[in-house]
C-alpha positions in Angstrom: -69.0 -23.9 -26.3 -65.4 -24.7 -27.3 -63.3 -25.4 -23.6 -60.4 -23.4 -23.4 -56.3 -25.0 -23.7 -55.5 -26.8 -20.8 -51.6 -26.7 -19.8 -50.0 -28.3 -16.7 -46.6 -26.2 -16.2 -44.4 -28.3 -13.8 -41.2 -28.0 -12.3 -39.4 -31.7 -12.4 -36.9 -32.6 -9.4 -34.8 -30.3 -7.5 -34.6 -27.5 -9.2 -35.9 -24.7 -7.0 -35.9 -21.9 -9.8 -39.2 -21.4 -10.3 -39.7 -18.0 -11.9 -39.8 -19.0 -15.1 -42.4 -21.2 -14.8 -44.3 -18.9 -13.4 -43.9 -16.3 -15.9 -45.1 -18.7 -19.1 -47.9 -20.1 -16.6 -49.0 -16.1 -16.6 -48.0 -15.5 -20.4 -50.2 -18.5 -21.1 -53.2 -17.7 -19.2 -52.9 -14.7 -20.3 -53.1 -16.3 -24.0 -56.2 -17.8 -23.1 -55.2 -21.4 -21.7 -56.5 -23.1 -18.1 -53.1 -23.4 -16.9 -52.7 -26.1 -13.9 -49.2 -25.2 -12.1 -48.1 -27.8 -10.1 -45.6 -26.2 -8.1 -42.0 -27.4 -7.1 -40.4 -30.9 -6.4 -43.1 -32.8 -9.1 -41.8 -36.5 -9.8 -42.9 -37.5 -13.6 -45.4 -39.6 -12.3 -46.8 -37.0 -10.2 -46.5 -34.8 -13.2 -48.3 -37.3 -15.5 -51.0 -38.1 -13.0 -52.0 -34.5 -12.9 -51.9 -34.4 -16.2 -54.5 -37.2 -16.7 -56.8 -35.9 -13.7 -56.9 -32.3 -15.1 -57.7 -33.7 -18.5 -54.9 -31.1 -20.4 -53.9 -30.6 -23.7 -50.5 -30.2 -23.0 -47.2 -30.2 -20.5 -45.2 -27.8 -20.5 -41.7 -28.5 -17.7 -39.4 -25.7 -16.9 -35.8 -27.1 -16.2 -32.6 -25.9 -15.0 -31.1 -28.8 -13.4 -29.7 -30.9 -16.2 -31.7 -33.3 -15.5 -33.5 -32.9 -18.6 -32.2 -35.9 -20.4 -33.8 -38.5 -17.4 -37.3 -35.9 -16.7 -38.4 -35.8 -20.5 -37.7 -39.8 -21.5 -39.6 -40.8 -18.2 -42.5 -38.5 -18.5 -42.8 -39.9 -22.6 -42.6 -43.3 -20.8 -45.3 -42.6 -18.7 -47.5 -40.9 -21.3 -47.6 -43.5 -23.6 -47.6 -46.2 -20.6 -51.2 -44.3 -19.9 -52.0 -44.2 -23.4 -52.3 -40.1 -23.3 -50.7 -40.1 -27.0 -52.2 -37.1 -28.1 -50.7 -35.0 -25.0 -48.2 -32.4 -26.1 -45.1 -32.6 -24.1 -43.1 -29.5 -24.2 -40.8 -27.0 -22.1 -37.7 -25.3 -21.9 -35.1 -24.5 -19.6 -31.5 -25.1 -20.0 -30.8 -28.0 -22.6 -28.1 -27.8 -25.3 -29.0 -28.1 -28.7 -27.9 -31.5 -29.1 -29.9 -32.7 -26.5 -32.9 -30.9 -26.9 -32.7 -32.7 -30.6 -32.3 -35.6 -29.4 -35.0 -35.3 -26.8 -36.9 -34.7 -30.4 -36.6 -37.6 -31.8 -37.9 -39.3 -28.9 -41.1 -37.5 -29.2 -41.1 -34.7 -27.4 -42.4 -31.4 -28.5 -40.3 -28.1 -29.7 -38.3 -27.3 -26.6 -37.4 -23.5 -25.7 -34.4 -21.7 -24.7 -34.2 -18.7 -22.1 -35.6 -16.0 -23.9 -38.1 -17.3 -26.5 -40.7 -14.6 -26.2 -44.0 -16.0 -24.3 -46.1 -15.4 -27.2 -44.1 -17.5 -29.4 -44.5 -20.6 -26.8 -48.4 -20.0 -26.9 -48.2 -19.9 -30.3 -46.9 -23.4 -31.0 -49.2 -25.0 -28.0 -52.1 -23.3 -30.1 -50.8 -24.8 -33.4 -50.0 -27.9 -32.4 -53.3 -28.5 -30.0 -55.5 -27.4 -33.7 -53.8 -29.9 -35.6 -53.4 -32.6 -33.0 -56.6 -32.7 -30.5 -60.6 -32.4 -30.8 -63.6 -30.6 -29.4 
């Protein structure tokens, strides 16, 4: 029997906004995935580490802060440090267009903005997890 999507949802640093987070970790399970939410305050190396124990698909890390341009380049680090290359990192939050290009390039998944519809997020971790992983 095929094992269903398995998605960490994370919130990276200070940031104590959480209910957004909470809302795609419900969209998604509602979707169909395992979601694994780790709650507030994660480091990227708690985030990663998680992410290699619970043996997911994909990240997804919800972020307000403006940190998003230290979180996302770390937690790629950290991925390909562990070798977890065919991990999808994704998430969303509030990150300009520029950056969220930029963040890209340096190989992290499409990034959404405050008010992408839910289904449209499951969607591409759906897609992308098809063409990417295997059962």
């Amino acid at each position: 029997m095929k094992r269903p999507i398995r998605v960490l949802v994370a919130k990276v640093g200070l940031d104590g906004h959480d209910r957004g987070a909470k809302v795609i970790a419900t969209a998604l399970r509602d979707a169909g995935m395992e979601v694994i939410y780790t709650g507030l305050r994660q480091t990227p190396e708690m985030v990663v580490n998680a992410a290699l124990q619970e043996d997911v698909d994909a990240i997804g890390i919800s972020i307000l802060s403006g940190a998003h341009m230290t979180v996302f380049p770390k937690i790629i680090a950290l991925l390909k440090e562990r070798e977890m290359n065919d991990v999808l990192l994704t998430g969303g939050g509030i990150i300009p267009e520029d950056d969220m290009k930029t963040l890209n390039d340096m190989g992290v998944g499409k990034l959404f903005a405050p008010g992408t519809a839910t289904s449209d997020i499951a969607i591409y971790i759906k897609d992308w997890v098809k063409k990417h992983r295997s059962f």
